[in-house]
Each structure stands twice: as structure tokens, then as C-alpha cells.
VEXDREN-2710 file (C-alpha; in Angstrom, 1 decimal):
% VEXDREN-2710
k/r/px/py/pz
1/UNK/-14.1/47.9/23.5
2/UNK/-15.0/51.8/24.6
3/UNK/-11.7/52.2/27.0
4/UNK/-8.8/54.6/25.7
5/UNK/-5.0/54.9/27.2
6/UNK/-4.5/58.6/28.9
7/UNK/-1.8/59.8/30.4
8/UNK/-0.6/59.9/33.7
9/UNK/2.0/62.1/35.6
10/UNK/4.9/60.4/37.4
11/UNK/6.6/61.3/40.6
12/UNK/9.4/62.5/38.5
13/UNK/7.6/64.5/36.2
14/UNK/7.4/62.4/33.3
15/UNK/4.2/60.7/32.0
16/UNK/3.1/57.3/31.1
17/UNK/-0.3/55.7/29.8
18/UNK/-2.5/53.9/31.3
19/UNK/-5.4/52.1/29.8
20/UNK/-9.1/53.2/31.2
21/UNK/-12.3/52.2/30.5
22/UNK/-15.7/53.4/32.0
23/UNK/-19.0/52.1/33.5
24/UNK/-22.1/52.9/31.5
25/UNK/-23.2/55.0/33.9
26/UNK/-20.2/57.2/33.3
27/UNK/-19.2/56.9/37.0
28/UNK/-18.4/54.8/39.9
29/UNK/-16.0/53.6/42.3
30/UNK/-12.5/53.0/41.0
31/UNK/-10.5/49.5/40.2
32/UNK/-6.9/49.6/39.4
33/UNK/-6.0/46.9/37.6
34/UNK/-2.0/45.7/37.2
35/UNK/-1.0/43.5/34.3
36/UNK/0.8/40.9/34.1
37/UNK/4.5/40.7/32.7
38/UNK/2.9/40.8/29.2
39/UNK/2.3/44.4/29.9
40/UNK/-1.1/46.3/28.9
41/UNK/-1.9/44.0/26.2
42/UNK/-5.3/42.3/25.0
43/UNK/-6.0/40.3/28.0
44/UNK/-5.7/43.1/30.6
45/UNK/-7.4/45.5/28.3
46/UNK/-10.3/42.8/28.4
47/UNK/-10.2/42.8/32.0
48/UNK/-10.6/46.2/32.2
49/UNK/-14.0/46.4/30.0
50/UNK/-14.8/43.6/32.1
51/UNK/-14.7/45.8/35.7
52/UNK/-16.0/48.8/33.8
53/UNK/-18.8/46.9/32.9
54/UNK/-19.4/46.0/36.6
55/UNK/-19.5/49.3/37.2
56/UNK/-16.0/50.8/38.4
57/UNK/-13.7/53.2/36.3
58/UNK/-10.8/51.1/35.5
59/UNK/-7.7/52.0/35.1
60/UNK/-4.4/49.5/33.7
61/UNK/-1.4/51.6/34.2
62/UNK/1.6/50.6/31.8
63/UNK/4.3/49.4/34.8
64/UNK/7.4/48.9/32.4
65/UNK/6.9/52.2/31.0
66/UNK/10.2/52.7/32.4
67/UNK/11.6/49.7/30.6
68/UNK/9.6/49.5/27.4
69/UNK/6.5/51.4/26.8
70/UNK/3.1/50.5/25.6
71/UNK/4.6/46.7/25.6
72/UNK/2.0/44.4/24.4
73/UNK/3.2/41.1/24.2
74/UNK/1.0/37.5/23.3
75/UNK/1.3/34.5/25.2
76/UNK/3.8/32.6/22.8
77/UNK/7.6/31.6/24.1
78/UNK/9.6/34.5/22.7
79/UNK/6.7/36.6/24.4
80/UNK/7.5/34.7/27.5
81/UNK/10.8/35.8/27.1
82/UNK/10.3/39.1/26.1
83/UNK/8.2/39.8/29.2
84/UNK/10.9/37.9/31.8
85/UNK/13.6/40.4/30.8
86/UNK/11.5/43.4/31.0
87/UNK/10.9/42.0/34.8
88/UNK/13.9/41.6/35.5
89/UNK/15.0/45.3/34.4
90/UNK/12.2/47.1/37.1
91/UNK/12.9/48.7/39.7
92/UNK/10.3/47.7/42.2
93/UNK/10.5/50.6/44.7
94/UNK/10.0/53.1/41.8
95/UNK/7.6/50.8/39.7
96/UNK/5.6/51.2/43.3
97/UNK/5.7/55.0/42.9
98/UNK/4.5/54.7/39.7
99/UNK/1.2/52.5/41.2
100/UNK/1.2/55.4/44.0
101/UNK/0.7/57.9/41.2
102/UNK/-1.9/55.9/39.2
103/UNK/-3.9/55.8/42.3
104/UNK/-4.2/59.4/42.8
105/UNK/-4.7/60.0/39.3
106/UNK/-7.8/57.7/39.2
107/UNK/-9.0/59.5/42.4
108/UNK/-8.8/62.9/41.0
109/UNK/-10.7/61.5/37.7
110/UNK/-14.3/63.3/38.0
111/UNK/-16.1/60.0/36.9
112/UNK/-14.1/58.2/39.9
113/UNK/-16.9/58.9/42.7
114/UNK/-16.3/56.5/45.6
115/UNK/-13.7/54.3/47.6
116/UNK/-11.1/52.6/45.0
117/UNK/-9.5/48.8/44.9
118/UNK/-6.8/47.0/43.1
119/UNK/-7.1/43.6/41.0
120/UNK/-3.5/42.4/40.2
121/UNK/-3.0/39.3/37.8
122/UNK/0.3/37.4/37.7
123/UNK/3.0/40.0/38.8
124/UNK/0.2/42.6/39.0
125/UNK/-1.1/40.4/41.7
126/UNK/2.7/41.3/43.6
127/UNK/1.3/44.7/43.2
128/UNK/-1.9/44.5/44.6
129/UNK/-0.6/43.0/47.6
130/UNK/1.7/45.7/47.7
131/UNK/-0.4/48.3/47.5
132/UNK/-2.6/46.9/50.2
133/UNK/0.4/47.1/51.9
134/UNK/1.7/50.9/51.2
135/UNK/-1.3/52.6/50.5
136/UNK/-5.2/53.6/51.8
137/UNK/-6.5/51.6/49.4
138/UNK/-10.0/50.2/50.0
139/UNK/-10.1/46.6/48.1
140/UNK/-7.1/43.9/47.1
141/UNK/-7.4/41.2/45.1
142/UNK/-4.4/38.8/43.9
143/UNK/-4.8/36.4/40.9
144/UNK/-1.6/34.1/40.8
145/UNK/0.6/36.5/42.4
146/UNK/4.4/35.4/41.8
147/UNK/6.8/36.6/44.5
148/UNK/4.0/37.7/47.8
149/UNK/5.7/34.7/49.7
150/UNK/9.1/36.7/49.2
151/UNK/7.5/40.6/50.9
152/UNK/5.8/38.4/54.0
153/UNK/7.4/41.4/56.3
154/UNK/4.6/43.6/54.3
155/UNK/1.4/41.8/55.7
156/UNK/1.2/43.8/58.7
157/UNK/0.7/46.9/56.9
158/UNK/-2.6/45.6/55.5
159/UNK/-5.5/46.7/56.8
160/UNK/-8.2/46.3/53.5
161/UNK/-10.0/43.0/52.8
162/UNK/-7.8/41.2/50.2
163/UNK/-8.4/38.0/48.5
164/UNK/-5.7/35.5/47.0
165/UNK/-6.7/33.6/44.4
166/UNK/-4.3/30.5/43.4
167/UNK/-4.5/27.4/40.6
168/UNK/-3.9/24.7/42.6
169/UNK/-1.5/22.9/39.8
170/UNK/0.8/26.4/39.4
171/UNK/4.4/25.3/38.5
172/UNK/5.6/28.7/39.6
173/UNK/3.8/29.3/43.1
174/UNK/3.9/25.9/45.0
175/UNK/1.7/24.9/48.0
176/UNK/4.4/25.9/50.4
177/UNK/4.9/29.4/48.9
178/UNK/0.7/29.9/49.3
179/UNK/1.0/28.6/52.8
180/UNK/3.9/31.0/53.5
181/UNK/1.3/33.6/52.1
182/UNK/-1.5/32.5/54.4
183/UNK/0.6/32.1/57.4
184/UNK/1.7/35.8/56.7
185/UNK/-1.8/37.1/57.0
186/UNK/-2.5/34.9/59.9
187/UNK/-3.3/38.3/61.7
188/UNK/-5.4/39.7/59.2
189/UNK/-9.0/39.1/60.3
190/UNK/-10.3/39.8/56.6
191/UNK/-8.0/38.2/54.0
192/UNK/-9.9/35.3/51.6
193/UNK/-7.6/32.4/50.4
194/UNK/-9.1/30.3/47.3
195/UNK/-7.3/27.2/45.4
196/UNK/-8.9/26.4/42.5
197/UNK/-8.7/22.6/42.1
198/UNK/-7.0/21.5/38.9
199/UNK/-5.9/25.1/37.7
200/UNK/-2.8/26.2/36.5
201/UNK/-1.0/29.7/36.6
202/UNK/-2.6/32.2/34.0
203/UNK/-6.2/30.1/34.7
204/UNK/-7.7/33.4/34.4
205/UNK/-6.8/34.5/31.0
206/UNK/-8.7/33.0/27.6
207/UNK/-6.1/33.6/25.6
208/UNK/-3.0/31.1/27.1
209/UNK/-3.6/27.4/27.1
210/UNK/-4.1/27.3/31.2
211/UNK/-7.3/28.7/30.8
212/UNK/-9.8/27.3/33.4
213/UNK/-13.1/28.6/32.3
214/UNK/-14.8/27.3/35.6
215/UNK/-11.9/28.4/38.4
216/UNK/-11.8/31.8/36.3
217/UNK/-15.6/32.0/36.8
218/UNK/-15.6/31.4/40.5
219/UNK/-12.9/33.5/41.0
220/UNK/-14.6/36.4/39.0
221/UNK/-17.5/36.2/41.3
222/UNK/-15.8/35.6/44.5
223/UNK/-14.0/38.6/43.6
224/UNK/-16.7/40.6/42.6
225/UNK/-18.5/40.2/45.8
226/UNK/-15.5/41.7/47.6
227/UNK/-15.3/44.5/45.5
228/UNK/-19.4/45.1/46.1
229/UNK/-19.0/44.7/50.2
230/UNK/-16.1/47.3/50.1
231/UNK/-16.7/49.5/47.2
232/UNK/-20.3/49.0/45.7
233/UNK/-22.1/49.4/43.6
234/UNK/-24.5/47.7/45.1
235/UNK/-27.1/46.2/42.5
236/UNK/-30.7/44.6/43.6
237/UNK/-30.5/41.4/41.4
238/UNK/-33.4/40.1/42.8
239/UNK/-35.5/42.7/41.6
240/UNK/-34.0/43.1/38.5
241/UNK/-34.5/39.6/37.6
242/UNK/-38.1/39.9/38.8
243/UNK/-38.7/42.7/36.2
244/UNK/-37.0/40.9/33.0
245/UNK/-39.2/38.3/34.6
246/UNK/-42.3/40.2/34.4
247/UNK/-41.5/41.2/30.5
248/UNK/-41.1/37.8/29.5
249/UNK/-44.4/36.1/31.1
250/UNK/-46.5/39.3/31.8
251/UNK/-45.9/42.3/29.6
252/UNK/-44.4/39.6/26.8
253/UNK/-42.2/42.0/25.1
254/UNK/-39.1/40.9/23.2
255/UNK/-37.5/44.2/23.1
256/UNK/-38.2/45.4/26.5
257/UNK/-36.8/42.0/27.3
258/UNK/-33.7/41.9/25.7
259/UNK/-32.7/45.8/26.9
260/UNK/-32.6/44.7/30.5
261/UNK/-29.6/42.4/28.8
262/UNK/-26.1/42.9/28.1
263/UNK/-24.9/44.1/24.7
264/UNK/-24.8/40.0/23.6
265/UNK/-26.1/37.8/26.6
266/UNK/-26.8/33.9/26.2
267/UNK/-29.9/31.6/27.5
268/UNK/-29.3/28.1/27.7
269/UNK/-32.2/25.8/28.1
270/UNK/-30.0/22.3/29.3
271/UNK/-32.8/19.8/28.6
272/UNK/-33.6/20.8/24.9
273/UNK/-30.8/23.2/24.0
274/UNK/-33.3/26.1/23.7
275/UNK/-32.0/29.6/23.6
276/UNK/-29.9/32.1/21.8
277/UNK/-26.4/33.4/22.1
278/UNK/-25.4/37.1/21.1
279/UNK/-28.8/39.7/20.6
280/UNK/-29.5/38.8/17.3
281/UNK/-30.6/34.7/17.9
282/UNK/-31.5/35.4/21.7
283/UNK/-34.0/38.2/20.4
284/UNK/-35.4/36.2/17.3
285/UNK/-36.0/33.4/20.2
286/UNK/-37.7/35.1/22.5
287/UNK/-40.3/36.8/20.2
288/UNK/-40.6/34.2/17.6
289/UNK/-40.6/30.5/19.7
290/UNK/-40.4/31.6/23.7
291/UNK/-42.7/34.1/24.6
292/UNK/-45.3/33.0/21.6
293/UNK/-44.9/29.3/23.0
294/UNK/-46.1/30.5/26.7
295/UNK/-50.0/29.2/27.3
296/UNK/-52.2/31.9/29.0
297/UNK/-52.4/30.3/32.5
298/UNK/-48.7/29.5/32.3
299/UNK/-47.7/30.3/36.2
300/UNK/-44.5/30.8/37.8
301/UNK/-44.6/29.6/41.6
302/UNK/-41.7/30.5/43.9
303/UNK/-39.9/27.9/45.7
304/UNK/-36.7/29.2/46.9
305/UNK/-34.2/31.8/46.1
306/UNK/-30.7/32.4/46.8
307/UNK/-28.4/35.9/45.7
308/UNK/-25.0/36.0/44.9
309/UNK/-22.9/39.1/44.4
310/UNK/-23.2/38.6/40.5
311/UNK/-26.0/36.0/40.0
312/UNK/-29.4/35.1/41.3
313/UNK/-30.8/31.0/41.1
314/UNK/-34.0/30.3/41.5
315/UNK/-35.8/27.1/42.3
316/UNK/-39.7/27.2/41.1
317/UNK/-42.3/25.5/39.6
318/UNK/-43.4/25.8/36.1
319/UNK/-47.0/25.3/35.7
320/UNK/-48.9/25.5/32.6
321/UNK/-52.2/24.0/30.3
322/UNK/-50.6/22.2/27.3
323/UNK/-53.0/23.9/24.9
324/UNK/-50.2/24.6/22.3
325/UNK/-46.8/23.5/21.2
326/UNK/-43.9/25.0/23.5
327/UNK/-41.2/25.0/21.2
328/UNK/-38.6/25.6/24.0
329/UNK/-40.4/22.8/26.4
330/UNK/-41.7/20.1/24.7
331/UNK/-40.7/20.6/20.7
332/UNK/-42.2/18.9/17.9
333/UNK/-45.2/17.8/20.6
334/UNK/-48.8/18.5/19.8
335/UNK/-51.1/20.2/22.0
336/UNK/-52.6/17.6/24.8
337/UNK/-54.5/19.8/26.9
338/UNK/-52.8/18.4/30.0
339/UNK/-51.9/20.3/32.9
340/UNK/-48.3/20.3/33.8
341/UNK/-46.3/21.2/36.8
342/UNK/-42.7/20.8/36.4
343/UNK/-39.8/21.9/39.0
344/UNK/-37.6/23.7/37.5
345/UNK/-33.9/25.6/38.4
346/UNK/-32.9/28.9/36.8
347/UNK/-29.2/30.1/37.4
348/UNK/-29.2/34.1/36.2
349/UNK/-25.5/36.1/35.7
350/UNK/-25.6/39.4/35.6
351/UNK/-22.8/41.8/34.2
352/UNK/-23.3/45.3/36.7
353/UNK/-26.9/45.8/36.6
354/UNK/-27.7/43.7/33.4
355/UNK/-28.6/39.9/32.8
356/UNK/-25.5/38.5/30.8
357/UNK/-26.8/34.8/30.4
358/UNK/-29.4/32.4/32.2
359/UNK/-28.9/27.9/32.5
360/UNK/-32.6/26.7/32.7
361/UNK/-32.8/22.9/33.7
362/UNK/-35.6/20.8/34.5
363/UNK/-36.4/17.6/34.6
364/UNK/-37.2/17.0/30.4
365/UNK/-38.7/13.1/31.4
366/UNK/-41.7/14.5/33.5
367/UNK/-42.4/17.0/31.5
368/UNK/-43.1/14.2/28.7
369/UNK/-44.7/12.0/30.9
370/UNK/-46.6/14.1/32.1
371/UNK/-48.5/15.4/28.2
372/UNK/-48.6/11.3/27.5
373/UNK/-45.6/11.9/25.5
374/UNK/-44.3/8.7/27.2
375/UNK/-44.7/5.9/29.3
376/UNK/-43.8/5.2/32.7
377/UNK/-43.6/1.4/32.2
378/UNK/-40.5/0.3/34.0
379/UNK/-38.7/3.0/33.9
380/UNK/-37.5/4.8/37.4
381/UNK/-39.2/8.7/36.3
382/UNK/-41.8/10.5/37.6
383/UNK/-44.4/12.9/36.3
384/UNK/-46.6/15.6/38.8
385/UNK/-45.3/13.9/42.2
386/UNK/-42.0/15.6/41.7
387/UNK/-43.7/19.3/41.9
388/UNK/-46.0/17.7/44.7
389/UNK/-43.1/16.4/46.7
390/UNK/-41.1/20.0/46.2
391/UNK/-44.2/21.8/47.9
392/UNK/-44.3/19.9/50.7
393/UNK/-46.3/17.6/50.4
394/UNK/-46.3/14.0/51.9
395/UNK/-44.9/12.0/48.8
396/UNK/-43.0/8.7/49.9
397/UNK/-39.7/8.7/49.4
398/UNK/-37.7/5.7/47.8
399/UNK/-41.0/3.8/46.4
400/UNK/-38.4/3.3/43.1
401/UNK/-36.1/1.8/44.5
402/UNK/-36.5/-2.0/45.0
403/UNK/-34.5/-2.7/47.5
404/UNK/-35.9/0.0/49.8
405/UNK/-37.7/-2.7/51.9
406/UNK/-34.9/-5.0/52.2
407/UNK/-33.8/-2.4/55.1
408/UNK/-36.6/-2.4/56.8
409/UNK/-36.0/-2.6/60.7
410/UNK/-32.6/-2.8/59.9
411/UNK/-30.3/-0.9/63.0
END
């Protein structure tokens, strides 16, 4: 972690920390971000590299300064308890000073250039909604906020996009107390309401057991696309992917490759669990088994693209001469000297302005059908008609299945 707790002036003179971290750019827009009722501890810290390395200076100010400060509780019961009773002994209308004062204190930072939001988690998700509420800020977003149903009278005051994310099995914050949310900001023309199937309160957070791994991702980029349409920075991931592209199958350069990366990315080929995870594997893969594997005519064709605020998937087709062994591909099989054409799905993430992981997938059964690896036989695959059939052309469709003509001027 690069972040370091400053100090920051409160409206009585005193001071109190705050934990900041910065982009790598060494500016940006600004992201408050409120803890939880475990205080500035490992998770929040986390979260707070984790926006900095989006791009924003982030900035966790210690809310029970006033209580307790620096308290940095785990997840266990007596922690639980620890951080109930420091709850219990805020005051919320000065705690809200306190948030007033962070937010001019990021502002005045130098390395805070642009418009500012807030990204609350459990009782820091109270906050954010509150600050939407009593301040100019630019950008809300609530991750299982406790208690919002209670300040319903505050909704009208809110005039930034804001986005409420809920788990949709949260023992604390029931269905009627989101709905009382939602009906709250009936008015408000951009507030986003998400309920993530199956999740439970803290499904954000890796360290507690209620960790949701997919909900958290979702929510992460749902959130992150807010934060691009209202604050920026705004990052061309198509192009970006189109250059580590070009160093992988053009310029075929391992290092050039891996520094368009984060600091330890992940590629994940699904079919033959091909890849690397951290710099050290991913690198020795790509210049030892990926980019030595490629045949010279190998050829990327474009199908379709789609962008998201943090990730990029590409549908293409993978055409190549099988005049060696592609260890990623087609392992342990010998050169056949047969042409190949194999749809193929890439999903890209990016972390800011650099490529955190990529899931490759295509369809492993053609591509071994298609080198004579296999046999068709019986069995319900196919080899080149499925990159045929992708580019449009006239391929029936259903020939596998034998009760296709049973329908047959049927209705």
C-alpha cells in the first residue's frame, strides 16, 4: 500500500487523521471514502488504494476520532461489539461536521484537481447519503447503508447522482427499509438502486465471511461508472486494449506487454487453464509459451465489441496455420498444418488506465476437431462452421438436433 494518514482540522480546531492514498498520476478528482463501524482499519484502507488506483485522491477520514481514535477493529464478535458501542457514542450532527471538514480539506489538497464524490460502506454508506444531502458534493454512492430509511426527510436535498447498493439477504436492512429508501428518492430523476441476489450485509468486504466476490464485483463497476460520468477520469479502454493487443501479436514483446498491466494482473485462459497470476508467472508465460506459441499468419478478426466503465469484451475470431505447437491452445498437440478458425470471447478489466486481468474462452472441442485431434463421430460439436456461422454466413441452424424435423409445419 503507498497511502499515509494526515491530519485534518476540525471545525473546533482540533485535528484528526484521515487515511489518503494517491493515483499514480499524482492527481485527479477526489473520492471520500467513510468506513464502516470498524473504523479506518484494513478493509477501508484497501478500499482506498483501490479508488486511488482508479484514479481519484482518496481520502478515509477517522469518524470516531471523537470517540476513539485511529480505531481499527477486525471482523470478529468482540470487534463487533467494540465497534457498536463506539456508534452508539457519536454524535451525528458533529460527526457530519467532521465529513464537512474532510471535504474541504481534500479540495484544498493540490493533487485534488477536479469535482469530488463520496463512497460510504456500512454506516459510511449513512454518510454518503448524508452528504449528498448537506453538501455540493458531485458523486454518492451507498454500500449497505444502515439507518438511510430513518433520514427519508433528507432526500430532497439531493441533487448529485447517487447509487444504493444493497445484499439482497441483509439481516439488518430488510426489503421494506430499501423500499422506504427508494420511495424516498422517488423524485430524484438520477438515483440507481442495485440488489444483489443472494448477498449479505458486508458482501463487499474480503475479509468477513459475507463476502460476495461476484455482487462485490458488479457493484465495483457499477459504481465506478458513476464515478467516471460525474467525476472522470475518463479512460479510452478500447484503445488501450488495442495497443497491449498490438504488443502481444505484432510487436511480440513480453515486457512492453506486461507494463501496460497492473503491478500483479491475471490471464485466465478457461478452456486449458493457460495463463499467469501476479507479474512473475504472467510474464514468464507470455514470453516463454504465449507469444513464442503464435504462428506467423495467426490473425485477429473483429466481430463485436462492447465497453464498460472498467472492462472491455471482445467477440473475434482467432485464425491461425497450425504449423507449431500452441502451448496455450492446443498443448501437448503436434503441428498439423491445418488452418483453423475458432470464435473466441475475451473479457478485459482494467484497474484506471491499466489491464488488471483478461477470461479468454473459446470453444476447446473445435479447435481439436478442427487439427484432426478428434473425431466428430456422433458427437453434437462442430469444427470451422461455427466461425462461418459467426460471420454471417448461411449455416443451418439445428442440423444437430434430431428432433428438429419432427416440428416441421408444426403451428
Amino acid at each position: 500500500m503507498s497511502g499515509k494518514f494526515i491530519e485534518i482540522k476540525s471545525p473546533d480546531g482540533a485535528e484528526f487523521s484521515g487515511y489518503l492514498a494517491l493515483p499514480s498520476g499524482g492527481s485527479g478528482p477526489g473520492v471520500l471514502v467513510f468506513q464502516e463501524i470498524f473504523g479506518v482499519n484494513a478493509h477501508i484502507r484497501a478500499m482506498v488504494e483501490l479508488w486511488a488506483a482508479e484514479g481519484y485522491v482518496a481520502l478515509a477520514p477517522d469518524i470516531f476520532w471523537r470517540v476513539e481514535p485511529r480505531l481499527d477493529l477486525g471482523y470478529s464478535p468482540e470487534g463487533v461489539q467494540r465497534g457498536r458501542a463506539a456508534r452508539q457514542k457519536l454524535d451525528l450532527e458533529l460527526t457530519l461536521k467532521d465529513v464537512a471538514s474532510s471535504l474541504a480539506a481534500l479540495r484544498a489538497r493540490p493533487e485534488c484537481t477536479g469535482k469530488v464524490g463520496a463512497v460510504g460502506y456500512c454506516f459510511g454508506g449513512l454518510l454518503a447519503y448524508l452528504t449528498a444531502a448537506r453538501s455540493d458534493i458531485d458523486a454518492a454512492i451507498c454500500y449497505y447503508g444502515g439507518g438511510i430509511d430513518q433520514h427519508g426527510d433528507e432526500a430532497k436535498s439531493i441533487r448529485c447522482p447517487i447509487i444504493f447498493n444493497w445484499g439482497e439477504k441483509d439481516a439488518g436492512i430488510p426489503a421494506a427499509a430499501r423500499e422506504a429508501v427508494r420511495a424516498a428518492m422517488a423524485a430524484h430523476d438520477n438515483a440507481e438502486f442495485y440488489v444483489y441476489r443472494n448477498a449479505q450485509h458486508g458482501f463487499n468486504c474480503d475479509l468477513r465471511a459475507s463476502f460476495h466476490p461476484f455482487a462485490a464485483q458488479l457493484a465495483r463497476s457499477r459504481s465506478i461508472g458513476l464515478l467516471r460520468r460525474t467525476l472522470g477520469p475518463r479512460h479510452d479502454l478500447s484503445a488501450l486494449w488495442d495497443n497491449h493487443c498490438d504488443l502481444e501479436f505484432s510487436a511480440r514483446d513480453a515486457d512492453a506487454t506486461m507494463a501496460t498491466m497492473v503491478p500483479e494482473p491475471y490471464v485466465n485462459h478457461i478452456p486449458t487453464l493457460t495463463g499467469g497470476y501476479g507479474y512473475r508467472e504472467l510474464r514468464r508465460f507470455y514470453k516463454y509459451h504465449f507469444i513464442p506459441s503464435l504462428p506467423e499468419d495467426t490473425q485477429v478478426v473483429p466481430i463485436s465489441r462492447t465497453v464498460g466503465p472498467d472492462r472491455v469484451v471482445d467477440e473475434i475470431l482467432f485464425c491461425f496455420t497450425h504449423t507449431k505447437e500452441i502451448e496455450f491452445l492446443l498443448p501437448g498437440v503436434k503441428p498439423t498444418g491445418k488452418r483453423v478458425e475458432l470464435p473466441t470471447v475475451a473479457i478485459v478489466e482494467f484497474r484506471g488506465d491499466k489491464l488488471a486481468n483478461e477470461h479468454i474462452y473459446w470453444d476447446q472441442a473445435s479447435a481439436l476437431l478442427q487439427v484432426g485431434a478428434i473425431e466428430k463421430s456422433e458427437l453434437p460439436i462442430s469444427g470451422v462452421e461455427e466461425a462461418k456461422k459467426l460471420a454471417g454466413e448461411e449455416i443451418a441452424s439445428n442440423a444437430m438436433m434430431p428432433g428438429w424435423k419432427r416440428s416441421e409445419g408444426k403451428d
